[in-house]
Structures are given as structure tokens and as C-alpha cells.
N, CA, C and O atoms as CSV, one atom per row, in Angstrom:
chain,resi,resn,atom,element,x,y,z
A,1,UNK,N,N,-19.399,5.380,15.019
A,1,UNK,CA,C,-17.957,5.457,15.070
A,1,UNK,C,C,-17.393,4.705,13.859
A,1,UNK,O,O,-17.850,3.597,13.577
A,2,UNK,N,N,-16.312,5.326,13.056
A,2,UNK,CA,C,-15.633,4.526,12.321
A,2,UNK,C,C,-14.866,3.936,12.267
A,2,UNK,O,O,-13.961,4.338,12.997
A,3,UNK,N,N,-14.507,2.575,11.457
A,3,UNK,CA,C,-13.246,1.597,11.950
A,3,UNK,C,C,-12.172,1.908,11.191
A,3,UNK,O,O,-11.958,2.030,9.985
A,4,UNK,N,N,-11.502,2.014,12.263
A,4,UNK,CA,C,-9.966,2.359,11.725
A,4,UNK,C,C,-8.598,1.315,11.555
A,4,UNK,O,O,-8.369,0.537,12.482
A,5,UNK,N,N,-7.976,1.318,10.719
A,5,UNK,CA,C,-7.335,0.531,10.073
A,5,UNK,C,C,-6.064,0.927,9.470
A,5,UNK,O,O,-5.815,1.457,8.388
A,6,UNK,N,N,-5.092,0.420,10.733
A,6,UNK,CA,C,-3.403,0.847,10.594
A,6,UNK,C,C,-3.004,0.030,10.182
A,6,UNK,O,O,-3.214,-1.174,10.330
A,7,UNK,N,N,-1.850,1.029,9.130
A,7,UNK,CA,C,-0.387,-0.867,8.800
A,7,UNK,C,C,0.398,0.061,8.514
A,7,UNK,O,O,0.157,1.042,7.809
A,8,UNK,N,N,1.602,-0.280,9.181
A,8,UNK,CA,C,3.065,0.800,9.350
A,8,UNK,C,C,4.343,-0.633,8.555
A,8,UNK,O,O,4.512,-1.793,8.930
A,9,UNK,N,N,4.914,0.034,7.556
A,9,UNK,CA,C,5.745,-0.785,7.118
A,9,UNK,C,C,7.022,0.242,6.864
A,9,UNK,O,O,6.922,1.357,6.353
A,10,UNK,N,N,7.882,-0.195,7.195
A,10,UNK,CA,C,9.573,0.821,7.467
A,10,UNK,C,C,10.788,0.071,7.006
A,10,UNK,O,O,11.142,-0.942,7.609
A,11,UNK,N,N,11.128,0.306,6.464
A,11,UNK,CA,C,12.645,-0.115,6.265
A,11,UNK,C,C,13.669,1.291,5.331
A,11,UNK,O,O,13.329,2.265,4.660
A,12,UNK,N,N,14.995,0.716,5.751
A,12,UNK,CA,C,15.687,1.998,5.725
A,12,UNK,C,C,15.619,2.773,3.769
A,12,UNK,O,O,16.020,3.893,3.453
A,13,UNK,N,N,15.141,1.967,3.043
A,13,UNK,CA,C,14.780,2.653,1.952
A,13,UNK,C,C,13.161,2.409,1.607
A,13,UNK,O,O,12.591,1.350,1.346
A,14,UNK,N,N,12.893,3.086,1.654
A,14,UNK,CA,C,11.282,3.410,1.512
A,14,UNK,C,C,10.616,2.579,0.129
A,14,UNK,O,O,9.485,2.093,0.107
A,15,UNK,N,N,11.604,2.548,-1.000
A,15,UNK,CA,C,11.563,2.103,-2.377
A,15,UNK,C,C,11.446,0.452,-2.286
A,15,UNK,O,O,10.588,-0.246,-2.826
A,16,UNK,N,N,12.602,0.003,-1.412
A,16,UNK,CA,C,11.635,-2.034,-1.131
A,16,UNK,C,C,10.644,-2.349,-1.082
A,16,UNK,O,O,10.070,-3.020,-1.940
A,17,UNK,N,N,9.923,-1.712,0.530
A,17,UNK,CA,C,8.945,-1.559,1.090
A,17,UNK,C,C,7.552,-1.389,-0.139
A,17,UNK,O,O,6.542,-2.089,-0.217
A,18,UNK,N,N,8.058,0.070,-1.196
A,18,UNK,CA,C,6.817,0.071,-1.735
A,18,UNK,C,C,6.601,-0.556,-2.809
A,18,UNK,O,O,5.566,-0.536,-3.476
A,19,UNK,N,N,7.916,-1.338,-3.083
A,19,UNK,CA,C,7.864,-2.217,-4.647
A,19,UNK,C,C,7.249,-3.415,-4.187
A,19,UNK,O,O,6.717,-4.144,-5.025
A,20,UNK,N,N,7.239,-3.786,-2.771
A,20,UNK,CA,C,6.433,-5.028,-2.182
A,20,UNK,C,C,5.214,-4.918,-2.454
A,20,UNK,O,O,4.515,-5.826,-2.903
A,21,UNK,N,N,4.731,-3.387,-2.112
A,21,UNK,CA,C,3.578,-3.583,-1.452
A,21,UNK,C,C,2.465,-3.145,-2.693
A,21,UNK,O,O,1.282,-3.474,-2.604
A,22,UNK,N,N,2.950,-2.432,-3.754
A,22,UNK,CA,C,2.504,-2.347,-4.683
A,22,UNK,C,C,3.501,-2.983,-6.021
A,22,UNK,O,O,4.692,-2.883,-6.315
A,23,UNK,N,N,2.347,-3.652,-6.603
A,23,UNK,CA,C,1.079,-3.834,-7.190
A,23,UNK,C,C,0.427,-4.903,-6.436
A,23,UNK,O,O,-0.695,-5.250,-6.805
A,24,UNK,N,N,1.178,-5.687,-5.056
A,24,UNK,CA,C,-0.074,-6.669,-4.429
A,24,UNK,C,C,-1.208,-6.659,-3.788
A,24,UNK,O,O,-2.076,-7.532,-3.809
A,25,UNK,N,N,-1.197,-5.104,-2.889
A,25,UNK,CA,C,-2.298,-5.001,-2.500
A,25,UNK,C,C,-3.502,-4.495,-3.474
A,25,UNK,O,O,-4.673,-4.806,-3.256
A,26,UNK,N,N,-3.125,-3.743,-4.491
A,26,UNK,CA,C,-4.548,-3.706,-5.493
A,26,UNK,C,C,-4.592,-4.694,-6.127
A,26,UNK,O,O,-5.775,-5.008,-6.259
A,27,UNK,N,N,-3.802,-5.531,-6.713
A,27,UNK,CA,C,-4.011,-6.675,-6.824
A,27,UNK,C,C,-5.058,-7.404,-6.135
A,27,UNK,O,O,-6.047,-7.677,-6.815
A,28,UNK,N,N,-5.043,-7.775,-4.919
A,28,UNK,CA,C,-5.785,-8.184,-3.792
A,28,UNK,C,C,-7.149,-7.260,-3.830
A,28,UNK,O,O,-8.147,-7.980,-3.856
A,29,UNK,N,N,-7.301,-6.548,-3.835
A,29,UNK,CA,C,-8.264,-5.860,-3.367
A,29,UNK,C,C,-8.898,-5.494,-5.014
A,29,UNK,O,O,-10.017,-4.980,-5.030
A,30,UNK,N,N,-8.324,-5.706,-6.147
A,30,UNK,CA,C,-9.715,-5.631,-7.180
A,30,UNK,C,C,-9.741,-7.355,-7.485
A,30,UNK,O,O,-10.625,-7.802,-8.216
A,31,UNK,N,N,-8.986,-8.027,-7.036
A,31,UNK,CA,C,-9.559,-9.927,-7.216
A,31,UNK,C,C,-10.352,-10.470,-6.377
A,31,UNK,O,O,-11.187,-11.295,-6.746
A,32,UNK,N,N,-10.183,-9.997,-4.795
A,32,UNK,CA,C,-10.249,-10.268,-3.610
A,32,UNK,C,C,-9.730,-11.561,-3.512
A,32,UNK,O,O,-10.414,-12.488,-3.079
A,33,UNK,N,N,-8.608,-11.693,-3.870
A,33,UNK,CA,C,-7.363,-13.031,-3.828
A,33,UNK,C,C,-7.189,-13.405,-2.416
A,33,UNK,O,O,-6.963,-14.586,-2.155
A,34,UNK,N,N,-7.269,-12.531,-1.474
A,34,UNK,CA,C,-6.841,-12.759,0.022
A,34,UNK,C,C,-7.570,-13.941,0.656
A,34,UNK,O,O,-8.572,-14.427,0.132
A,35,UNK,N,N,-6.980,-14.448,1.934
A,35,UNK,CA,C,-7.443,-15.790,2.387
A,35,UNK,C,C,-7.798,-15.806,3.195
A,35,UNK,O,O,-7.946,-16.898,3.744
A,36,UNK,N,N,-8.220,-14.507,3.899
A,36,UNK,CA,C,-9.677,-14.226,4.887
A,36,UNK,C,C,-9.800,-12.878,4.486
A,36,UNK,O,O,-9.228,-12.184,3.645
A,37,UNK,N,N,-10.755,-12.680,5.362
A,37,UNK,CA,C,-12.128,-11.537,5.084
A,37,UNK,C,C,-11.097,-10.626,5.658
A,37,UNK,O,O,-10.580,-10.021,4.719
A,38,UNK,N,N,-10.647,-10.317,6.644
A,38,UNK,CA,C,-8.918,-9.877,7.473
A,38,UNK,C,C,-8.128,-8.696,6.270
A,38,UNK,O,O,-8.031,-7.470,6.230
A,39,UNK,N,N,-7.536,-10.158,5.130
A,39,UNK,CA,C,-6.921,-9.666,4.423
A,39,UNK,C,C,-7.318,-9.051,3.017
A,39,UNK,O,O,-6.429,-8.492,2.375
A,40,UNK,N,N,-8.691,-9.125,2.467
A,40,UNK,CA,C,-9.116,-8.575,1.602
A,40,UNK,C,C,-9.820,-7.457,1.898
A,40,UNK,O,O,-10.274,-6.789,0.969
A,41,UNK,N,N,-10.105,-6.918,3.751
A,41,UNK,CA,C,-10.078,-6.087,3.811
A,41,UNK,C,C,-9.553,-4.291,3.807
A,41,UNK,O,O,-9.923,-3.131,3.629
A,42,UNK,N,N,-8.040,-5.481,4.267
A,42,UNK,CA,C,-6.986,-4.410,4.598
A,42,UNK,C,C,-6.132,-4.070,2.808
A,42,UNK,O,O,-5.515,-3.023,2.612
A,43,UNK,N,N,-6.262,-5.004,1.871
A,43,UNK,CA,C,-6.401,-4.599,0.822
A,43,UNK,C,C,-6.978,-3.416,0.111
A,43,UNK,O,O,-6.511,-2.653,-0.734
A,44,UNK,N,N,-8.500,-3.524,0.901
A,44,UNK,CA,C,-9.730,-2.566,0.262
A,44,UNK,C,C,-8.838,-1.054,0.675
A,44,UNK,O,O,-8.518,-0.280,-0.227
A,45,UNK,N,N,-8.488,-0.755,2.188
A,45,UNK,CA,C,-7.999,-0.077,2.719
A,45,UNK,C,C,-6.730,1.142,1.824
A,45,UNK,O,O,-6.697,2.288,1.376
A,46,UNK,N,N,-5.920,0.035,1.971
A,46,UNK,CA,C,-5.082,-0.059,0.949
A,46,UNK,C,C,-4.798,0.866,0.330
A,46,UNK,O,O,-4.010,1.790,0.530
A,47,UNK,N,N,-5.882,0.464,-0.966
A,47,UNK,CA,C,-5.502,1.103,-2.652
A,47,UNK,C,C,-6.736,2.541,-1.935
A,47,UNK,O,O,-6.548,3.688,-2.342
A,48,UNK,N,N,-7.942,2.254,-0.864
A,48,UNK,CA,C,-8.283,3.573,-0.996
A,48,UNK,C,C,-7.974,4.619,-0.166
A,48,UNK,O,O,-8.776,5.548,-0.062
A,49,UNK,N,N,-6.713,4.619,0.574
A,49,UNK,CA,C,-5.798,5.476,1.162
A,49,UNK,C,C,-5.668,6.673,0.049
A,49,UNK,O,O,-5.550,6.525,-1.167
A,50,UNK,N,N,-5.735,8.172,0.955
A,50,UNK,CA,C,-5.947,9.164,-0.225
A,50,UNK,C,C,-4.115,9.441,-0.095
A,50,UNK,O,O,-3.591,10.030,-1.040
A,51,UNK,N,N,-3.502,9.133,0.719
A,51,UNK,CA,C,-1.630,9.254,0.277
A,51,UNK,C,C,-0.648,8.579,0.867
A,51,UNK,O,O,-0.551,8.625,2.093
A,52,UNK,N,N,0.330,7.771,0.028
A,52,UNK,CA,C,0.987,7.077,0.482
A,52,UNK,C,C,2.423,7.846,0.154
A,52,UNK,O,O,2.740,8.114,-1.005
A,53,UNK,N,N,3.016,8.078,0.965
A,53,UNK,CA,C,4.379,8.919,1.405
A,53,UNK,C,C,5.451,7.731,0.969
A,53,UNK,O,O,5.102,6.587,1.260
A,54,UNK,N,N,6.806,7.911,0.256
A,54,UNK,CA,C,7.301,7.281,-0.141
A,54,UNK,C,C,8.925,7.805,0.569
A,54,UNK,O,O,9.136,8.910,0.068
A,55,UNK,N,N,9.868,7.512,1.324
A,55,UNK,CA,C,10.993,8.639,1.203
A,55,UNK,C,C,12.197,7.649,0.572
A,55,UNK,O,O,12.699,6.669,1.123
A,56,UNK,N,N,12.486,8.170,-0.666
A,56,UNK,CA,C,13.718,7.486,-1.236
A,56,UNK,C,C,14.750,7.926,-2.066
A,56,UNK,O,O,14.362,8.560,-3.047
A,57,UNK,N,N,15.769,7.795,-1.970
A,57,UNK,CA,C,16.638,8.944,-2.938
A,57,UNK,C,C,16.677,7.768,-4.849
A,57,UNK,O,O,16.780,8.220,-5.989
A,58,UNK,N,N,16.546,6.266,-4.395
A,58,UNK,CA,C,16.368,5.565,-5.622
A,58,UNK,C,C,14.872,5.088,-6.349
A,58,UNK,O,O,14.908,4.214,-7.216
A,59,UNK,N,N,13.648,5.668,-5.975
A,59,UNK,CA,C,12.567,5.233,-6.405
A,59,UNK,C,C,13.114,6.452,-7.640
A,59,UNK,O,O,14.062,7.224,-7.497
A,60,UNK,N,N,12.275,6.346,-8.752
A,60,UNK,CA,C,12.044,7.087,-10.021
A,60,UNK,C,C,10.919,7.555,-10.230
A,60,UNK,O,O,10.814,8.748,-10.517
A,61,UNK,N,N,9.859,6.772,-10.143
A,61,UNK,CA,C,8.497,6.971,-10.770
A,61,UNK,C,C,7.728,5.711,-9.687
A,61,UNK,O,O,8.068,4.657,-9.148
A,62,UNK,N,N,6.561,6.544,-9.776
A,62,UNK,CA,C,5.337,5.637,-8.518
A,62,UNK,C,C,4.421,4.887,-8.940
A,62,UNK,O,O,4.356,5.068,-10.156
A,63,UNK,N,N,3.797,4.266,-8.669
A,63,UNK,CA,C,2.821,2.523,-9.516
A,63,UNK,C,C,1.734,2.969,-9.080
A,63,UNK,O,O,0.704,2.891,-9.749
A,64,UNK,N,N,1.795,3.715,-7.440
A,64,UNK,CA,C,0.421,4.028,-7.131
A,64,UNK,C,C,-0.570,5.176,-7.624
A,64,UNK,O,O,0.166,6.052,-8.078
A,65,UNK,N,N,-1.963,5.596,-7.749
A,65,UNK,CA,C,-2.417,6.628,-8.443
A,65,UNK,C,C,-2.406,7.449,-7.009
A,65,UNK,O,O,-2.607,8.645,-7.221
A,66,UNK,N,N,-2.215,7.121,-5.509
A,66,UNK,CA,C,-2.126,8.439,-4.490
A,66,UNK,C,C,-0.800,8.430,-3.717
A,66,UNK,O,O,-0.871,8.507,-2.490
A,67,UNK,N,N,0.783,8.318,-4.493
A,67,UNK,CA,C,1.584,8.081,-4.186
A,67,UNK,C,C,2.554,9.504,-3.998
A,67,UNK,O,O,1.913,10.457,-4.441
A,68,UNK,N,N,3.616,9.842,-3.587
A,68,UNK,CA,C,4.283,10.636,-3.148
A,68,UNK,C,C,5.651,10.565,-3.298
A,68,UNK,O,O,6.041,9.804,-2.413
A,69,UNK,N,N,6.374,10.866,-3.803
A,69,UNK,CA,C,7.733,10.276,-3.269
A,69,UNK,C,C,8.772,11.811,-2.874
A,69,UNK,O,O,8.893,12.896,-3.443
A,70,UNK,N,N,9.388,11.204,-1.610
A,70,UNK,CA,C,9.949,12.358,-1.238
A,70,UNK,C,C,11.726,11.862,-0.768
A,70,UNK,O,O,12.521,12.715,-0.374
């Protein structure tokens, strides 16, 4: 069986959310900067997600290489 590994982050513009979250989690996950095994996992996770859905009418352009913006 494989382990599966959720993280749901929402707020009413999609563009906060992903300016947070990228560039820290690859960050994290090619340093392994994180401060347990926990969080340099969910890092790994992360950057190798094959799409990250973006919905924003003010994002421009995406940081991530499997990003979306809609």
C-alpha cells in the first residue's frame, strides 16, 4: 500500500497562498532545511506533485515547473 500525503491550503485568492508556498517548499526539499523528518518529507511531496492548480484573476506567471493557473 502506498502512503498518502494531503495538504489543502485555501484562501480567497489563490495567488497569496502560492507566493507562500513557493519557492519554500523546494527550497526545503532540495536543502532538506526542515526540522523534522515530518517536514522535509512533505516538502519531498511537494515539488513532486505532477499539478498544482492555481485560481487567480492577479497571478501573471507561475515559479512552479507543474503549475496551472486558472
Amino acid at each position: 500500500m502506498r502512503k498518502l500525503i494531503f495538504g489543502i491550503n485555501l484562501t480567497i485568492d489563490g495567488r497569496k497562498t502560492y507566493e507562500l508556498m513557493v519557492p519554500y517548499w523546494p527550497n526545503v526539499a532540495k536543502d532538506q532545511i526542515g526540522n523534522t523528518k515530518a517536514v522535509n518529507d512533505f516538502a519531498q511531496a511537494f515539488t513532486s506533485v505532477e499539478n498544482i492548480v492555481v485560481c487567480s484573476h492577479t497571478l501573471n506567471r507561475n515559479e512552479g515547473m507543474h503549475t496551472q493557473i486558472i
